[in-house]
C-alpha positions in Angstrom: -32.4 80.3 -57.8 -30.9 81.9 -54.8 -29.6 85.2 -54.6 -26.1 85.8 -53.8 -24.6 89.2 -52.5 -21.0 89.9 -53.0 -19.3 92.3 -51.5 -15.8 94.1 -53.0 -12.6 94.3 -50.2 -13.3 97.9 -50.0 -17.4 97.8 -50.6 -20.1 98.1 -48.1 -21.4 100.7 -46.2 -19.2 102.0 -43.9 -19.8 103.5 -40.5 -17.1 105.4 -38.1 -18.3 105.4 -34.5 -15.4 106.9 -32.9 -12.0 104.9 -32.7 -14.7 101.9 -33.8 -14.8 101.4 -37.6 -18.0 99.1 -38.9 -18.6 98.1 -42.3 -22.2 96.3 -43.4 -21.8 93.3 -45.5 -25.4 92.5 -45.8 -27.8 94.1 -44.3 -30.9 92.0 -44.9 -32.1 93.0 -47.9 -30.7 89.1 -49.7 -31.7 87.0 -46.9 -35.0 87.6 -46.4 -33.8 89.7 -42.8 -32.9 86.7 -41.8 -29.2 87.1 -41.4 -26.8 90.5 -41.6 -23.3 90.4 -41.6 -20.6 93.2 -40.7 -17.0 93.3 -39.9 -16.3 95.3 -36.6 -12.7 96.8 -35.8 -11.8 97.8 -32.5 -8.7 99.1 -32.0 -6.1 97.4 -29.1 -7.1 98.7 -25.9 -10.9 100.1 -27.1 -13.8 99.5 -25.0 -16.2 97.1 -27.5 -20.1 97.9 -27.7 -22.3 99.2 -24.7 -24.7 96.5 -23.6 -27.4 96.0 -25.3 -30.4 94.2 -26.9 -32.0 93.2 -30.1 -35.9 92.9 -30.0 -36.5 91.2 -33.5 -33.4 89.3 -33.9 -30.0 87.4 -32.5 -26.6 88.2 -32.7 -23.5 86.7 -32.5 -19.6 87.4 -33.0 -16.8 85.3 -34.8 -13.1 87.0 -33.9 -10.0 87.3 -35.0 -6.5 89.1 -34.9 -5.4 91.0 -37.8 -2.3 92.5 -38.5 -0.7 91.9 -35.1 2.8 92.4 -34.1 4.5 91.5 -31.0 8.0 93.0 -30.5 10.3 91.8 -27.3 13.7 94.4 -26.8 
């Protein structure tokens, strides 16, 4: 049977690095280290991640807008 990990809205481990808040939805531990997942918020107008690079895996980014309002006077 395979394993399922379920995370609650306000579960995961959660990580503050600066104006940059990161939360870890799976880490590795249910997927064999095959796959991790975490949700990334950057502030409007925050520099994202240095560059970088992963020796023993990939990664990859899926985004989206959250919570955005646009007002015109």
């Amino acid at each position: 049977m395979t394993q399922v990990s379920v995370v609650a809205p306000d579960g995961g481990e959660a990580i503050q690095l600066g104006p940059i808040r990161m939360r870890i939805l799976e880490d590795g531990r249910t997927t064999g280290h095959r796959l991790g997942v975490g949700e990334i918020t950057i502030p409007p107008g925050t520099a994202g991640p240095p560059q970088h690079r992963h020796g023993q895996h990939d990664e990859g980014f899926v985004g989206g807008v959250r919570d955005r309002a646009v007002h015109r006077g």
